[in-house]
N, C-alpha and C positions, 0 to 999 in steps of 0.2 A: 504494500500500500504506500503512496505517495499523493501529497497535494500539491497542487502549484497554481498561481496565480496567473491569470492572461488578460491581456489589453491590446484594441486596436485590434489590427488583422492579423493575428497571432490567435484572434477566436476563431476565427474561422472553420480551422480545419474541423471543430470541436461541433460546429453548426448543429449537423444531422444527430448528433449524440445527445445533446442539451434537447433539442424537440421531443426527442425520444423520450429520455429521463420525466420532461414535462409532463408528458401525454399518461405515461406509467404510473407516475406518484401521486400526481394531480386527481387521478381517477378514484384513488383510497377517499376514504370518510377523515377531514371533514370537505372538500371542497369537492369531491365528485362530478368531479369534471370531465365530460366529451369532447376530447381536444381534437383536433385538426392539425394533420403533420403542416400541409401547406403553411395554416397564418401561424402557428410556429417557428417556423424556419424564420419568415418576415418578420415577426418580432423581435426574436432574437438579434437579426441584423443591426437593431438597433445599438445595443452594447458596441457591436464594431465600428459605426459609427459616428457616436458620443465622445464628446474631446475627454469627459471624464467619464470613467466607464471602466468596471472591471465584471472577468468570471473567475471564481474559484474550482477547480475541479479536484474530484477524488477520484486518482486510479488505482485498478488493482491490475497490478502487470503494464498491458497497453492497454485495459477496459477501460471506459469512463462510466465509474458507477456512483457518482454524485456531482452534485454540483450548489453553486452556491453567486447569486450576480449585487452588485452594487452599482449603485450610479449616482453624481450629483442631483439633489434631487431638485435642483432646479432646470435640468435637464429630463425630468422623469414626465408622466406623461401628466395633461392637466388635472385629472381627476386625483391624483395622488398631488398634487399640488395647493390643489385649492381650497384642501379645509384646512391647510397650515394657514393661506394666506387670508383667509378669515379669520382667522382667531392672533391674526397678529404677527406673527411668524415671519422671520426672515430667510425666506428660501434658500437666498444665498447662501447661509451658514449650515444646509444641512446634505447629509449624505442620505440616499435612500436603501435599502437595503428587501431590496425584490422578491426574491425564493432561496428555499434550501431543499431538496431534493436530494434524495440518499433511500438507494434499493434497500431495501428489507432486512437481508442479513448479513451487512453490514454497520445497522444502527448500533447503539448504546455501545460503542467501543473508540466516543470521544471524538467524532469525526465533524459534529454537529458543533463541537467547543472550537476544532481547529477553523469550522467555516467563522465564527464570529473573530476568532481571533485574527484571521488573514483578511477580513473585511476590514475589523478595527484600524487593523494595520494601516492598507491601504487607505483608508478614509481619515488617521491623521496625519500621512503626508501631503493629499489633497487639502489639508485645513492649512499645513503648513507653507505650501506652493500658492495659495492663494491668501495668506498672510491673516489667516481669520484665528483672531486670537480670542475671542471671546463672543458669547450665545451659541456654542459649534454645538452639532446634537445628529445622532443615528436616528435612526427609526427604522419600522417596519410592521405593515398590519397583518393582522387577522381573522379570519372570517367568523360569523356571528352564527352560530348554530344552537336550536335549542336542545336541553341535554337528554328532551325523549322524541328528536328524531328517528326515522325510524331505519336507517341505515347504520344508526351510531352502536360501532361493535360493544361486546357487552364490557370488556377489558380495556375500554378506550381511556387514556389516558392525554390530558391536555400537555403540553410544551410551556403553561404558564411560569407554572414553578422552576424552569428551568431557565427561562426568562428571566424573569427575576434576578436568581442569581447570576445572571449577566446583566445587572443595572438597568436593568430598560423596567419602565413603570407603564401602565394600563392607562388610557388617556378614554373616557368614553365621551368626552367632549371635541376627539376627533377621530372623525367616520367620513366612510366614503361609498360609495356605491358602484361596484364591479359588474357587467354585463357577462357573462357567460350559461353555455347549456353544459346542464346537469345530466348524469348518466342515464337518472330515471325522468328526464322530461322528453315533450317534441320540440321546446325553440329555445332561446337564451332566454332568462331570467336576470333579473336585478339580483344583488347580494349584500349584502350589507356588511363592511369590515371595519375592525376598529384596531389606529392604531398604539403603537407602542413607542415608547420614546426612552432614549439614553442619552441625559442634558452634561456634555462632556465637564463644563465648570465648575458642578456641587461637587 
């Protein structure tokens, strides 16, 4: 196993793999997602893109069996924008932190810890390169599911707690609304996420 960090067209070759991953993990409870290889690939292009923009990847051997993206997030799309900048927020000073995806039996063997911390990484020397010394702040949401859905496995266990112990706090005063189909629908649906914040200065 190895992680390594990519930027720019250095993602690229990784394209087809990351869709993949999307489409796999996305599908589990809670976000149950019907993904689409095509507007995958196209999203993803984004990260390559992005003047600031990183992926994290986990491999085993040459497999890509995780991954993990950040982006400025004043670069990120509007709707993950705009309940910061309602409530005040200086876009400028934040990094956004998009998905973490990791097959199945490879979890709880700290791979999850390495993706925050190679984010961390990379997102304080964007604070540093763009001379933001203070309001700097990560984030990242998550989806709003009630706890007797009825796909929700019986041993399901949230990421809050683990959250937490990676300084990020629960913000239910910012939320966003995500357009995607569900495994068990016929069209896309609204979704409701809320996110999380880690205020670098306290």
């Amino acid at each position: 196993m190895h992680i390594q960090l990519f930027t720019g067209d250095a993602i690229q070759p990784y394209i087809r793999n990351l869709a993949g991953l999307r489409i796999e993990i996305f599908k589990e409870y809670p976000y149950l997602y019907d993904g689409d290889f095509d507007y995958e690939q196209v999203y993803l292009y984004s990260y390559i893109h992005a003047k600031h923009a990183a992926v994290v990847l986990a491999f085993d051997g040459k497999e890509v069996v995780g991954a993990s993206t950040c982006i400025a997030l004043e670069e990120s799309d509007t709707f993950i924008q705009f309940p910061f900048i309602a409530k005040g927020y200086d876009i400028s000073k934040g990094v956004y932190f998009e998905e973490s995806v990791l097959q199945k039996k490879y979890r709880n063997q700290g791979i999850g810890v390495r993706f925050f911390e190679e984010r961390e990484k990379w997102a304080a020397n964007y604070f540093k390169k763009k001379n933001i010394v203070e309001g700097r702040f990560t984030t990242f949401c998550g989806i709003n599911r009630p706890d007797d859905h009825p796909l929700r496995p019986k041993n399901y266990q949230t990421l809050e707690e683990f959250w937490k112990h990676r300084k990020y706090e629960k913000q239910p005063n910012l939320q966003t609304q995500i357009a995607w189909k569900d495994i068990e629908t016929e069209q896309e649906e609204f979704h409701n996420l809320t996110f999380w914040l880690r205020e670098w200065d306290k």
